[in-house]
Backbone as CSV, one residue per row, in Angstrom:
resi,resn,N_x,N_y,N_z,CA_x,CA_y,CA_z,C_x,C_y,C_z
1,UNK,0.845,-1.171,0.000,0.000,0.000,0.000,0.892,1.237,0.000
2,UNK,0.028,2.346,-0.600,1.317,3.689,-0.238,0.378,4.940,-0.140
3,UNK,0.975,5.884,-0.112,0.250,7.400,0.277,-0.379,7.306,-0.974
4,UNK,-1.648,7.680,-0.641,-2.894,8.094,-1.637,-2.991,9.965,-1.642
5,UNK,-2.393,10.355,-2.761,-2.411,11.722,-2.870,-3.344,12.162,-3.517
6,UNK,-4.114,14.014,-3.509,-5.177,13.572,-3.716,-5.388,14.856,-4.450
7,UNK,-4.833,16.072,-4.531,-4.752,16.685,-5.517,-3.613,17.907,-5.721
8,UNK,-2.698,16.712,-5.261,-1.537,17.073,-5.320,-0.712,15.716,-6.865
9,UNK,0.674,16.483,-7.411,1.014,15.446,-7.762,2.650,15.065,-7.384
10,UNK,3.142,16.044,-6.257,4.080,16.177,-5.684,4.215,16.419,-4.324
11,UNK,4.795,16.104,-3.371,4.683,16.504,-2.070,6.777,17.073,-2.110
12,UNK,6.305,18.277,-1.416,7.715,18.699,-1.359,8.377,17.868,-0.259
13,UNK,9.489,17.565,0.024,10.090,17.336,0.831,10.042,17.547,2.058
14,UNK,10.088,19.247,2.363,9.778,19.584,3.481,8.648,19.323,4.378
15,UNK,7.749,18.610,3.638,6.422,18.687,4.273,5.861,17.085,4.928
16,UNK,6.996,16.099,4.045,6.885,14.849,4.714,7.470,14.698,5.936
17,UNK,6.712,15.024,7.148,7.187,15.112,8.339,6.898,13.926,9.067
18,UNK,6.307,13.236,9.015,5.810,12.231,9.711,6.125,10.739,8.654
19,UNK,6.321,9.641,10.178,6.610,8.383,9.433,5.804,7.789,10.061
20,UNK,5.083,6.745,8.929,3.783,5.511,9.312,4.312,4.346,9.332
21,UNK,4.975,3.915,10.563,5.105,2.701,11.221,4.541,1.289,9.997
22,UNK,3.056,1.282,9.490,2.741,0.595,9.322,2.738,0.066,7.708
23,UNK,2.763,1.565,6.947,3.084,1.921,5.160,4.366,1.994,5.231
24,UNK,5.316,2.428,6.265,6.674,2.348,5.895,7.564,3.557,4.900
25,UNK,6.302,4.102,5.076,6.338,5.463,4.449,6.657,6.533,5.004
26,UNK,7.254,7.959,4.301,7.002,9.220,5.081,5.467,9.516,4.908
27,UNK,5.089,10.781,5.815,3.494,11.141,5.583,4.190,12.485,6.114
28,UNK,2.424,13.380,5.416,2.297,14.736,5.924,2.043,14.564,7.552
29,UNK,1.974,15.789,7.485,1.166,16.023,8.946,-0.427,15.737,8.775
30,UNK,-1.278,15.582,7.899,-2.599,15.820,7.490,-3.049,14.304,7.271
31,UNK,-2.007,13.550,6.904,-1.922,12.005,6.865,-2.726,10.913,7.458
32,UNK,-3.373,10.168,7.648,-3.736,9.347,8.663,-3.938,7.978,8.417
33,UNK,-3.224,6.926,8.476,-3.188,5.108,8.716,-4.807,4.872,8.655
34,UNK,-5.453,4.779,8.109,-6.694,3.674,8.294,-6.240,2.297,8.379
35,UNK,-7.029,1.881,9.682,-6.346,0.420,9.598,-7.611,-0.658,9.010
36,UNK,-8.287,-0.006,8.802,-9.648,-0.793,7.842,-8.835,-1.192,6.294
37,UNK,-8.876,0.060,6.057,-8.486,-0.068,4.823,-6.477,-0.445,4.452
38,UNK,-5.597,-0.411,5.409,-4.748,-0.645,5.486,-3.667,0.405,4.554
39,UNK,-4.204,1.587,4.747,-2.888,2.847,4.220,-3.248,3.999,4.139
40,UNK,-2.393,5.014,4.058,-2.579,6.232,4.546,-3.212,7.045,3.707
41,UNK,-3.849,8.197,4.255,-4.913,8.962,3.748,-4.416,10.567,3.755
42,UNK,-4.483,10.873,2.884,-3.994,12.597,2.925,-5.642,13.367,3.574
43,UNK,-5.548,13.733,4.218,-7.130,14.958,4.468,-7.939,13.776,5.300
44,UNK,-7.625,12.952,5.788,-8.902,11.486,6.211,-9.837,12.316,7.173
45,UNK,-11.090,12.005,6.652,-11.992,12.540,7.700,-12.668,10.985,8.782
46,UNK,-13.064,9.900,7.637,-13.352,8.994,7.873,-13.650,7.937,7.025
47,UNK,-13.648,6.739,7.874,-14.059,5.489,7.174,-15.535,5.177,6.921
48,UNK,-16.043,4.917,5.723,-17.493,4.812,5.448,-17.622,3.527,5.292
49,UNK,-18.630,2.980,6.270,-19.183,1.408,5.839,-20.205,1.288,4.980
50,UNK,-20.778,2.191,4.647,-21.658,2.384,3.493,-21.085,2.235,1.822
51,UNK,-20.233,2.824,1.638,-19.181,2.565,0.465,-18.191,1.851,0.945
52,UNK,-17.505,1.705,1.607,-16.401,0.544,1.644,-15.417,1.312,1.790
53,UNK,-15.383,2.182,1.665,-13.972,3.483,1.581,-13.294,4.318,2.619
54,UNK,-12.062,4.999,2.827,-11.544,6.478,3.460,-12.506,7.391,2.806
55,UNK,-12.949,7.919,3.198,-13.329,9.648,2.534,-12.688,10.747,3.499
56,UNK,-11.784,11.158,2.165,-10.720,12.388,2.596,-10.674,13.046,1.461
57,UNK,-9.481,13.839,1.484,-9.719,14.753,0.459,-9.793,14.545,-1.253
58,UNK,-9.480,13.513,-1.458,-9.888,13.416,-2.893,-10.667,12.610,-3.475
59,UNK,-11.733,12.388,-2.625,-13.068,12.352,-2.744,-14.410,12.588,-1.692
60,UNK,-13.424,13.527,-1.062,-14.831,14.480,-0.196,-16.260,15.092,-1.052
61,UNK,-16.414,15.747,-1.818,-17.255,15.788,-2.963,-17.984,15.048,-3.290
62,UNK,-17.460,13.949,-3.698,-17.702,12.512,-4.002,-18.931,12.134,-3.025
63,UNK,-18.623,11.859,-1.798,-19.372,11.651,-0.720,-20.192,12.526,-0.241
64,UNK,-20.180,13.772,-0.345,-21.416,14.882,-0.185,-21.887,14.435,-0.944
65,UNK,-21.767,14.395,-2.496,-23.045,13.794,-3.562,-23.824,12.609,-3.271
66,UNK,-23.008,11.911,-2.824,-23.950,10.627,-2.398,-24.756,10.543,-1.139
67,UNK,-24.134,11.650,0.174,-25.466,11.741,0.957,-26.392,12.452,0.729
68,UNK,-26.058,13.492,-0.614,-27.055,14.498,-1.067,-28.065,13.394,-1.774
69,UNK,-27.999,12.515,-2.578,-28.941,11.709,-3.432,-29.657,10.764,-2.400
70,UNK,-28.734,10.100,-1.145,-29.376,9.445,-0.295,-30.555,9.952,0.504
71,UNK,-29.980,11.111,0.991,-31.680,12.573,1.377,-32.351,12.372,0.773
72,UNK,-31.958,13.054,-0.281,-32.883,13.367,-1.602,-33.556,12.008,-1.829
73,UNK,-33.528,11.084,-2.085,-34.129,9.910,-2.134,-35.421,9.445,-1.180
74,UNK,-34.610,9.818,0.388,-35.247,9.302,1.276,-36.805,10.641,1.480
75,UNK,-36.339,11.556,1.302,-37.316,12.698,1.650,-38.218,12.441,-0.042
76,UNK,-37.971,11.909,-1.280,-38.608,11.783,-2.164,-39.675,10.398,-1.489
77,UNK,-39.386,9.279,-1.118,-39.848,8.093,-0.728,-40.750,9.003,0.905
78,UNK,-40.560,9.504,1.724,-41.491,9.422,2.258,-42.472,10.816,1.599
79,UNK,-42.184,11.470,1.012,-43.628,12.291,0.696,-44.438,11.806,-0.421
80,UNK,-43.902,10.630,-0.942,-44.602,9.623,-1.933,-45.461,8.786,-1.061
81,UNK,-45.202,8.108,0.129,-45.664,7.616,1.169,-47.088,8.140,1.608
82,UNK,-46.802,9.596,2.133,-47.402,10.406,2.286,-48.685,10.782,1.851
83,UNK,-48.425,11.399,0.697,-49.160,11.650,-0.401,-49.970,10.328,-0.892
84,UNK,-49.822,8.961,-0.844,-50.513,7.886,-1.318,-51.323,6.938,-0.440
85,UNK,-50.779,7.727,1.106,-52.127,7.491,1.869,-53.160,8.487,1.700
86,UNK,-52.854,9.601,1.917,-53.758,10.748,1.462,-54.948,10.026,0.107
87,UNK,-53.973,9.906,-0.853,-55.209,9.346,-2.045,-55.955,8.087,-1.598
88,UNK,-55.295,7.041,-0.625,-56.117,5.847,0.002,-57.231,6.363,0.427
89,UNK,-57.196,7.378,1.706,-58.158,8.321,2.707,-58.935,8.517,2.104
90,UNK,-59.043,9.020,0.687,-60.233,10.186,0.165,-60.920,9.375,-0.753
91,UNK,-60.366,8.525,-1.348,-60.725,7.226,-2.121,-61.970,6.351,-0.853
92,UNK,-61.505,6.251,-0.317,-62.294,5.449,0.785,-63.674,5.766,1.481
C-alpha cells in the first residue's frame, strides 16, 4: 500500500514530516493510517461502511453527492408515502 495523494502530484520534501510505522512510508502532517483499509490517507476525515472506503480529500465531494442523493431519495420516498395514503383516505 502507499500514500494516496489527492490533488496534489508532488509533495515537497519539506512537508513529509511524519513516518507511518505501518506503510513504511514518510506522511504529511494531514496524513492518517486507516487500519480498515490498510494505508494512509492525505485529508482522512473517515471510514465509510456504506461505500467501503476512506473519505478524505480526494473524494470528499464525491461523498457529499452521495449523501445528497441518499436525502434526496429518502425525503422523495417518504412524501410519496405520504401523499398515497392521502389518495387511500379520500378514495375510501
Amino acid at each position: 500500500m502507499g500514500l494516496i495523494l489527492h490533488k496534489y502530484t508532488t509533495i515537497l520534501r519539506q512537508e513529509l514530516t511524519r513516518y507511518c510505522n505501518k506503510c513504511h512510508i514518510n506522511t504529511t502532517k494531514k496524513t492518517k493510517h486507516c487500519s480498515i483499509c490498510n494505508c494512509c490517507i492525505i485529508d482522512y476525515d473517515h471510514h465509510c461502511v456504506f461505500i467501503g472506503k476512506c473519505v478524505g480529500g480526494n473524494n470528499m465531494g464525491q461523498f457529499q453527492q452521495f449523501l445528497g442523493m441518499v436525502f434526496g431519495t429518502l425525503l422523495y420516498g417518504l412524501v410519496s408515502a405520504v401523499m398515497q395514503t392521502n389518495n387511500v383516505k379520500t378514495l375510501s
